[in-house]
C-alpha positions as CSV (number, residue, x, y, z in Angstrom):
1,X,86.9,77.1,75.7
2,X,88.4,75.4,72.7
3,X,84.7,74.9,71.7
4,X,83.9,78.5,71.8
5,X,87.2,79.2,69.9
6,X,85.8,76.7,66.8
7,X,82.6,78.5,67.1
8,X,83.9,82.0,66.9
9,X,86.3,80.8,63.8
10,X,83.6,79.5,61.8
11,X,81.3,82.3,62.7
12,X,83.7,84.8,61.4
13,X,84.1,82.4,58.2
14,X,80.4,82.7,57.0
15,X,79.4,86.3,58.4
16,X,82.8,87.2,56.6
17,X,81.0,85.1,53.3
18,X,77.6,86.7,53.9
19,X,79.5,90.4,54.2
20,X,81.3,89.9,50.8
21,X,78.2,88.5,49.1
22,X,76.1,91.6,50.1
23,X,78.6,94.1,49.0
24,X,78.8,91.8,45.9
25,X,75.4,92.1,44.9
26,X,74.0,95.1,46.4
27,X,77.2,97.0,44.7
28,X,77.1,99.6,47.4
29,X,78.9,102.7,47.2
30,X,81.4,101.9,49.9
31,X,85.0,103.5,49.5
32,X,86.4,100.9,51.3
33,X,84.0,97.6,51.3
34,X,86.7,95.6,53.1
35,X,86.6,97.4,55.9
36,X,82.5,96.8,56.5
37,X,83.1,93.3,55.6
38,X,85.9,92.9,58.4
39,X,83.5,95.0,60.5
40,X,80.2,93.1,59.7
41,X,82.0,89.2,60.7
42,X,83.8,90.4,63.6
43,X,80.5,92.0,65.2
44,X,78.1,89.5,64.0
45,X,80.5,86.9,65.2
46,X,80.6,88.0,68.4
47,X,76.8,88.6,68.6
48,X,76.8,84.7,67.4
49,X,79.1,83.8,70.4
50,X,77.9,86.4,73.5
51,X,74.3,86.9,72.1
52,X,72.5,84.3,69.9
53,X,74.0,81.6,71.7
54,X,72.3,82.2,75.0
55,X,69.4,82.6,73.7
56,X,69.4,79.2,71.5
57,X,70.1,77.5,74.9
58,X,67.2,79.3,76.6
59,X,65.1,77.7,74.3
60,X,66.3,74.7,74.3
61,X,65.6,73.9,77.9
């Protein structure tokens, strides 16, 4: 569980990184770019955790 917690922490980190880079650069129109940054780590963090995971472990055995 604690291992899963780490994960989850570090994804939010760099999704939260990767989300503020591509509002950076792309210079979207966004009223509120914070909001699709908290909203693009949190999903892709749990996509990282429930989703990609698995599926790196599937092909891995």
């Amino acid at each position: 569980m604690k291992k899963k917690v780490i994960h989850f922490i570090t994804a939010l980190i760099i999704y939260g990184l990767i989300g503020w880079l591509m509002t950076y650069f792309l210079e979207d129109e966004n009223h509120n770019p914070w909001f699709f940054i908290l909203f693009w780590a949190v999903s892709m963090a749990l996509a990282e955790l429930f989703i990609f995971e698995k599926i790196r472990n599937r092909k891995k055995k």
